[in-house]
N, C-alpha and C positions, 0 to 999 in steps of 0.2 A: 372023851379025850379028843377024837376027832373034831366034833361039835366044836372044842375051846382052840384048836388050831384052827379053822375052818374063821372063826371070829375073829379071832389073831390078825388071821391074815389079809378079811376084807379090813380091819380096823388100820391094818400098816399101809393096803394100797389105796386106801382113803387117803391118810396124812399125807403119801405120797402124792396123790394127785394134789390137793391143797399145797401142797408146797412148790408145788412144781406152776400152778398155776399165779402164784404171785409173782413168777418173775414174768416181765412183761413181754411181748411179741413185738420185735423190729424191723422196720420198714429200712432199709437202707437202696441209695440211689445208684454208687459203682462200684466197682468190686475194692477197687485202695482203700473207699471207707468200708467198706464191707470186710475188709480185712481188720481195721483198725476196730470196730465194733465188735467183732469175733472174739481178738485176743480181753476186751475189756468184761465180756459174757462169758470166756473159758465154757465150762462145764455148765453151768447154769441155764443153758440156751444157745440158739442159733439165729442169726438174723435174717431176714430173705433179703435175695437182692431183687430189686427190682429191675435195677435196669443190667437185662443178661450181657454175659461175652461177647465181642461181637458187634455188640448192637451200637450209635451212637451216644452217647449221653447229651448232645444238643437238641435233637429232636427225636426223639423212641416215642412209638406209640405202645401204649400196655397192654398187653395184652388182656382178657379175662383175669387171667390168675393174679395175674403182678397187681391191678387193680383190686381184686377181692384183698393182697396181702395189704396194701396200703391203707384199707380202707379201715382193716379189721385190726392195726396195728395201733399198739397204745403207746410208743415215741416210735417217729421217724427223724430220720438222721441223713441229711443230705448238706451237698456243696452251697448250694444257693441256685436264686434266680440266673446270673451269666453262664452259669454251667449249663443250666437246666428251665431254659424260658416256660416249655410246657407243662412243667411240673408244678408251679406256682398257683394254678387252677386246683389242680386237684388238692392239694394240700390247703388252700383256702377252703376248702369244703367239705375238710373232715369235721367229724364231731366234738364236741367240746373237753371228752373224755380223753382224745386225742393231743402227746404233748409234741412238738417240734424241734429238734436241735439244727439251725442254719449254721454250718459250719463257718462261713463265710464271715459270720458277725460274732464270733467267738474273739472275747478282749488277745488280745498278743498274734495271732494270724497275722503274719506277715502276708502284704498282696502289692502287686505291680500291676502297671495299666499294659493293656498289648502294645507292641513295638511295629507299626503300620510301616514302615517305608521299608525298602529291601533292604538299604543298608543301615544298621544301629548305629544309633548317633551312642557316641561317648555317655552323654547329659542318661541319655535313656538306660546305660546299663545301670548306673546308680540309685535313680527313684525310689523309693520305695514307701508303702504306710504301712502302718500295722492295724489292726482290725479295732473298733469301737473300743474305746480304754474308759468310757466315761461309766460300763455297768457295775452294779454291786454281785458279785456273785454271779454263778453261773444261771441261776434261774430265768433271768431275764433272756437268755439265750434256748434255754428247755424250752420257752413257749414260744410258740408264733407271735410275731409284733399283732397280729390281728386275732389272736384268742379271743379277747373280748368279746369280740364282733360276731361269735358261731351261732349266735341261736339266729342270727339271718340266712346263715351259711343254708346252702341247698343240699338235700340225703343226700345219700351216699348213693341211690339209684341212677345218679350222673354216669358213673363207673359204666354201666350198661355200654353207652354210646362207644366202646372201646370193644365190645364182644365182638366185632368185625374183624378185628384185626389178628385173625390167628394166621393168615398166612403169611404175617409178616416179616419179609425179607430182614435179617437183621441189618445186613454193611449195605442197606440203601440208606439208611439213617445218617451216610456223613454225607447224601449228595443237598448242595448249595447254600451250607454254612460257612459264615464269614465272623472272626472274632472282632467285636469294637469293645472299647471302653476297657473295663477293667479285666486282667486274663486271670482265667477260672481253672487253670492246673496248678493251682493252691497245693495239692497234695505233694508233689515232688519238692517240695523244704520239707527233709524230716523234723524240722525246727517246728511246724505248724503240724507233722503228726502228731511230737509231742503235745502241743499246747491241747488237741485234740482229744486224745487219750484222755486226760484229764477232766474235760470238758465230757468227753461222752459219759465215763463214769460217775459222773456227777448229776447227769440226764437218769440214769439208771440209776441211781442211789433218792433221787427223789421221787421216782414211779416203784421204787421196792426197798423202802429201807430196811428190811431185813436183811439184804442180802449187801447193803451198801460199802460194808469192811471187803465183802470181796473183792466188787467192783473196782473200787481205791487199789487194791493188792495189786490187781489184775493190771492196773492202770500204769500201776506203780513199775513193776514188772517190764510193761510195754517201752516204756520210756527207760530205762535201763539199758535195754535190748536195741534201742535205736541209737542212743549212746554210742553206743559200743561200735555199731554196723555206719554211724556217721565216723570215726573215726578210722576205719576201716577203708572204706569210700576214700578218705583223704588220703590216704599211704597208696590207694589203686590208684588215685588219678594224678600222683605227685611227677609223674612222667611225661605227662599231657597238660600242662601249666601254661603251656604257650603254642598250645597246636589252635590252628584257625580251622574255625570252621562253619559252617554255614547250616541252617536247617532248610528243610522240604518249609515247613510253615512254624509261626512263634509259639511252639508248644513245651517247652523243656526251661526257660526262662530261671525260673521257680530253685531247677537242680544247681544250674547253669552258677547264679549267683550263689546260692550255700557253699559251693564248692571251688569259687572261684576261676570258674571257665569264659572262656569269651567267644561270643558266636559271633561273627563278622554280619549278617546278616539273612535274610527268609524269602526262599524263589517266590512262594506264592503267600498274598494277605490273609488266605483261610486255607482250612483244611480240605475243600471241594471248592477252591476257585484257580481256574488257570491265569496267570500273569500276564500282566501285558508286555509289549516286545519293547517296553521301552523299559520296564522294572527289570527285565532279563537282561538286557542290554546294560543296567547299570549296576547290577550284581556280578556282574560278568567279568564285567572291567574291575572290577571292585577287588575281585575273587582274583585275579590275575595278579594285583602289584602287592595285593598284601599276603600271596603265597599259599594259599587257603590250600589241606591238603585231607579232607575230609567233609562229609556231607554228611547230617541226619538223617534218616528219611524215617517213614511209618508203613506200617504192613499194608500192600495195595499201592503202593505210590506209583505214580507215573514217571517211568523211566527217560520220557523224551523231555519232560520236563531237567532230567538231572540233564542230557544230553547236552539239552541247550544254556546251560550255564559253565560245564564243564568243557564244552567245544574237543570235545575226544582228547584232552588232556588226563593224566594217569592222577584219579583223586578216591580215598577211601571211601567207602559207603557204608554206614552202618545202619540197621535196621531196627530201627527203636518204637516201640509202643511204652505210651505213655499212659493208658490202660491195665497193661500188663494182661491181654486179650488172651496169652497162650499161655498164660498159668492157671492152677485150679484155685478157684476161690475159698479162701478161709485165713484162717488169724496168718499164715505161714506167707501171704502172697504180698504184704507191703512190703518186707523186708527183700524179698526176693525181685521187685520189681525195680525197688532203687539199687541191690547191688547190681541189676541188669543193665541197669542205663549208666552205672560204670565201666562193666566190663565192656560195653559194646564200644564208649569214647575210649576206653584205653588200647582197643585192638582195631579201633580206625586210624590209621596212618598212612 
C-alpha cells in the first residue's frame, strides 16, 4: 500500500514539474511592464524584472543575476530601444530559442515625440502616431526584427563582462541622460496598457499554447480592470481641467494627453541636465502671465532648480514618479502607479 502511494506520489510531482515547466520564464525590463506581464501570467508564473527599483531604465548595468535572467529567458518583454539604449545589445545576442516582445512596435501604441523647448508649443500637445499598423498579427511583434540573424549572434558568455557590477549604485543610473526623438514613457496611456495586455498574452499563448485560454482571460481581465481605473482617473481629475502646470523634465506627456491635462511647459530638457539661464528665464516669464500654480517634480529633484523658476512665489509641488519606484512590484503596481499620478495632480494646487 505504501509502495503504491509512494508511486502515486512521485508520478503526480513528475506531471507537476512538466506542467509547470511549459510555461515559459520572462525577462521583463520595468516594473509597469512588469506589472502588466504579471496580471497576463496570474498563477502560472512570475516574470523577473530586470531592471530593479530604483535603478534607471536609460542606462542600468546588470547585474550578474539580471543578465543570467535575460539570458536564460524564453520571451522578454521590454519598451524598446529609446527607453533602453543598452539593452539592444544584449537582446541582440540571445539565442535563437529566445522570442522578443518590443512593446514599442506593437500595432495601436500610441507614441509622441519629446517636447524640447521649455515652453510647449500648442502644435506639440497634439501630435501624435500610433505604433506600426501595417503587421499581420501579433507574431511579428513576439520576435525580434533580427531573429533571423541569431546563429551569428554571439553566446551568451557576453553576459560575463557585467559580473563587475555588483556594487552598483542604483539612482547613479539617471546621471547625464537626455531624452531626444521619440519619448519612451509609452506606458502612462493606459490606452497602450491595454493594447499591451493583449499583445503580451499573445507572446505567451505562442511559447505555451497550452496554457494560451488563460493568458487571453488573464488579458481579458487586465483590460477590464484598466477600463474601469481610466474612468475613475477622469472623475479624480475633472477638478484640475485647467490648472497649469509645468514639469521638472517631459516625462508624464503620455498621462497628460489621455486625460486631457496641459503642462505649460519643462525646467530642464532631460532627466540629469540642469538648464540654461536663458530656458529658466523663459519658463519663468512664461509661468508668470499664464498663472501656473503647480509643478511636477520626480523623487531626488533639485529643489534650487524649482526655486529659480518659481522666484519664492506660493506654487504647488507634487512628487510624481513615473516608475512608480516606491511601490512593490507585481500585477497590482500598474494600476496603482496611474491612480498615483492622479491623486498627486489633483492635490497639487
Amino acid at each position: 500500500m505504501q509502495s503504491r502511494i509512494a508511486k502515486s506520489f512521485i508520478v503526480a510531482m513528475l506531471f507537476a514539474t512538466t506542467a509547470t515547466a511549459e510555461v515559459p520564464s520572462v525577462a521583463v525590463d520595468i516594473a509597469p511592464v512588469h506589472s502588466l506581464v504579471a496580471q497576463v501570467m496570474g498563477d502560472l508564473g512570475a516574470p523577473t524584472l530586470i531592471v530593479p527599483q530604483g535603478a534607471s531604465p536609460h542606462s542600468h548595468a546588470m547585474r550578474p543575476s539580471e543578465a543570467r535572467a535575460l539570458s536564460e529567458a524564453g520571451l522578454v518583454v521590454w519598451v524598446g530601444e529609446d527607453l533602453e539604449p543598452w539593452l539592444e545589445t544584449p537582446i541582440r545576442n540571445l539565442g535563437q530559442s529566445a522570442r522578443v516582445l518590443t512593446l514599442s512596435e506593437v500595432p495601436g501604441t500610441v507614441q509622441f515625440e519629446m517636447r524640447e523647448d521649455a515652453v510647449f508649443s500648442m502644435e506639440e500637445d497634439t501630435e501624435h502616431h500610433d505604433g506600426d499598423t501595417d503587421h499581420d498579427g501579433h507574431d511579428d511583434h513576439a520576435e525580434h526584427d533580427d531573429q533571423a540573424d541569431h546563429d551569428d549572434h554571439e553566446s551568451h558568455d557576453d553576459h560575463d563582462d557585467h559580473a563587475d557590477h555588483d556594487d552598483h549604485e542604483a539612482h547613479d543610473d539617471h546621471k547625464g541622460h537626455v531624452h531626444e526623438g521619440a519619448d519612451p514613457h509609452l506606458w502612462l496611456d493606459p490606452e497602450n496598457g491595454r493594447v499591451w495586455l493583449a499583445a503580451i498574452a499573445e507572446a505567451l499563448a505562442y511559447s505555451d499554447p497550452e496554457n494560451a485560454d488563460v493568458y487571453r482571460a488573464n488579458a481579458e481581465a487586465g483590460i477590464v480592470a484598466l477600463v474601469a481605473l481610466e474612468a475613475r482617473i477622469v472623475a479624480d481629475l475633472a477638478s484640475v481641467q485647467d490648472m497649469r502646470f509645468v514639469v521638472l523634465h517631459d516625462a508624464y506627456r503620455y498621462f497628460e494627453e489621455r486625460f486631457g491635462l496641459s503642462a505649460l511647459g519643462a525646467i530642464s530638457k532631460g532627466d540629469a541636465t540642469d538648464p540654461s539661464a536663458a530656458r529658466v528665464a523663459a519658463l519663468r516669464d512664461e509661468m508668470r502671465s499664464a498663472g501656473v500654480t503647480c509643478i511636477l517634480s520626480q523623487p531626488q529633484f533639485n529643489a534650487s532648480l524649482i526655486d529659480a523658476v518659481t522666484e519664492g512665489r506660493n506654487v504647488g509641488l507634487a512628487v510624481l514618479d513615473p516608475l512608480g519606484v516606491d511601490l512593490e512590484p507585481g500585477p497590482d503596481l500598474y494600476g496603482a502607479l496611474l491612480q498615483g499620478l492622479a491623486d498627486g495632480l489633483r492635490n497639487c494646487k
